[in-house]
TILO-362412 format. One line per field, with one value per residue (C-alpha): residue in one letter; x, y, z. Coordinates in Angstrom, 2 decimals. Example, Ala and Ser with C-alpha at 12.3 -4.5 7.8 and 13.67 -1.06 7.14 Angstrom:
2
residuo	[a; s]
xx	[12.30; 13.67]
yy	[-4.50; -1.06]
zz	[7.80; 7.14]
END
This chain:
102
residuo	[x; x; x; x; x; x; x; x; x; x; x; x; x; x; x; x; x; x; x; x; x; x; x; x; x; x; x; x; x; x; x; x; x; x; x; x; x; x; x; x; x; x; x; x; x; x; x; x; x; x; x; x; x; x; x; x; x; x; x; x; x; x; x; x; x; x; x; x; x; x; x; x; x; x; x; x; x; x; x; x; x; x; x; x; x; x; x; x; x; x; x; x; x; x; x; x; x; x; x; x; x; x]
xx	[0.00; 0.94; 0.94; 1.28; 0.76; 1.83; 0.40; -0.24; 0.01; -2.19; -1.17; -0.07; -3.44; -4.75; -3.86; -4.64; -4.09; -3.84; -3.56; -3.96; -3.81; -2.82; -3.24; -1.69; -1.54; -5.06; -6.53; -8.12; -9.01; -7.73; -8.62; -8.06; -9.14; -9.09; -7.93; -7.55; -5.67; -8.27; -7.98; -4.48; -5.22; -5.96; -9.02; -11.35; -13.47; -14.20; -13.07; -13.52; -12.96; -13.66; -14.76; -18.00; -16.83; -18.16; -16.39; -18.19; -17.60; -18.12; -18.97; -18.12; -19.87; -18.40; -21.38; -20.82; -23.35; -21.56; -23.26; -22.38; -22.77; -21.89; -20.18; -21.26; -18.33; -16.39; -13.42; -11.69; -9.32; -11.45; -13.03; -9.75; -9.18; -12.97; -11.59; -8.54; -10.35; -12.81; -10.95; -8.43; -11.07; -13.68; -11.54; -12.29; -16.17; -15.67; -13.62; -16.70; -19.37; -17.34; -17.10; -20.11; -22.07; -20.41]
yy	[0.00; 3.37; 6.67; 9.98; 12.81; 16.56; 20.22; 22.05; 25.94; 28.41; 31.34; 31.63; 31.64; 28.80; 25.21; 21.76; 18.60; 15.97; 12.24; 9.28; 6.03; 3.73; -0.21; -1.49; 2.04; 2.58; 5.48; 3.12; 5.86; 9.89; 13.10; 16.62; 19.18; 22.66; 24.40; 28.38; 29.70; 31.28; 32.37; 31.22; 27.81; 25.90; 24.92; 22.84; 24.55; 21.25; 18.04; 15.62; 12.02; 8.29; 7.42; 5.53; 4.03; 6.87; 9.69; 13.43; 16.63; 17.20; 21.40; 22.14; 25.06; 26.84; 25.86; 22.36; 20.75; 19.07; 18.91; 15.55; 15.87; 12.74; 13.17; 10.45; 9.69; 6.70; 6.18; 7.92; 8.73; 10.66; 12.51; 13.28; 14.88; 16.83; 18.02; 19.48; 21.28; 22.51; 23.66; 25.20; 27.51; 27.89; 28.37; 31.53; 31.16; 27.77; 29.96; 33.16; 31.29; 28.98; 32.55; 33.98; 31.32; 31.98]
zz	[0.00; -0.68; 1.22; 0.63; 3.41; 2.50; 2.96; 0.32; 0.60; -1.00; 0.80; 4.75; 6.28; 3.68; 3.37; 2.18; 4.27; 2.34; 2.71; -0.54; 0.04; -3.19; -3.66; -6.94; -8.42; -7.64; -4.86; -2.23; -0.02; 0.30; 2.44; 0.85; 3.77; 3.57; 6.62; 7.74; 10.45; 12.55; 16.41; 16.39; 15.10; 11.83; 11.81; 9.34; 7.03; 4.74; 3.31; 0.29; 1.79; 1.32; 4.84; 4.95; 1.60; -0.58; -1.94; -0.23; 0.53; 4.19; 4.47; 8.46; 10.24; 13.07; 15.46; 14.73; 12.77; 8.95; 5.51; 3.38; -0.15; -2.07; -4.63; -8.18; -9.98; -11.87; -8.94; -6.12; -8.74; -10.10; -6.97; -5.73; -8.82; -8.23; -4.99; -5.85; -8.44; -6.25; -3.36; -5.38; -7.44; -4.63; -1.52; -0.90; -0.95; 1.61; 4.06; 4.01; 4.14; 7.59; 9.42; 8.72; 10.11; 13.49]
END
């Protein structure tokens, strides 16, 4: 089994966490979480994962409560490669709409 674990910067407040697990070449499982630094600490504004089995998008609000929205495609291949996309273009919007629901 593979693993790869890494941060990836978008600017010094902004982050991904990310974690891919491979078995024969294949993703068997990954996280790709976006994180701020907020009150001194990063915290977790969302994440694409595998967990339960099924690639989603978990959407995290600062009061607690977490929207899953599953997301349909062909492999976790590809939904790694949705998540990437979307955090990269849309992580911005994630971070706003996390502190305005505070």
């Amino acid at each position: 089994m593979g693993r790869k674990e890494y941060f990836r910067e978008i600017n010094e407040r902004t982050r991904l966490r990310v974690l891919v697990l491979t078995e024969q070449g294949q993703v068997s499982r990954f996280v790709v979480q976006l994180e701020s630094f907020h009150q001194n600490n990063w915290t977790p504004i969302c994440r694409y994962d595998t967990s339960h089995g099924f690639a989603h998008l978990d959407i995290l609000h600062a009061r607690g409560a977490t929207d899953k929205i599953r997301i349909d495609v062909m492999n976790f291949k590809e939904a790694l490669d949705v998540a990437f996309a979307d955090l990269l273009r849309n992580w911005e919007r994630y971070i706003t709409a996390y502190l305005e629901g505070e």
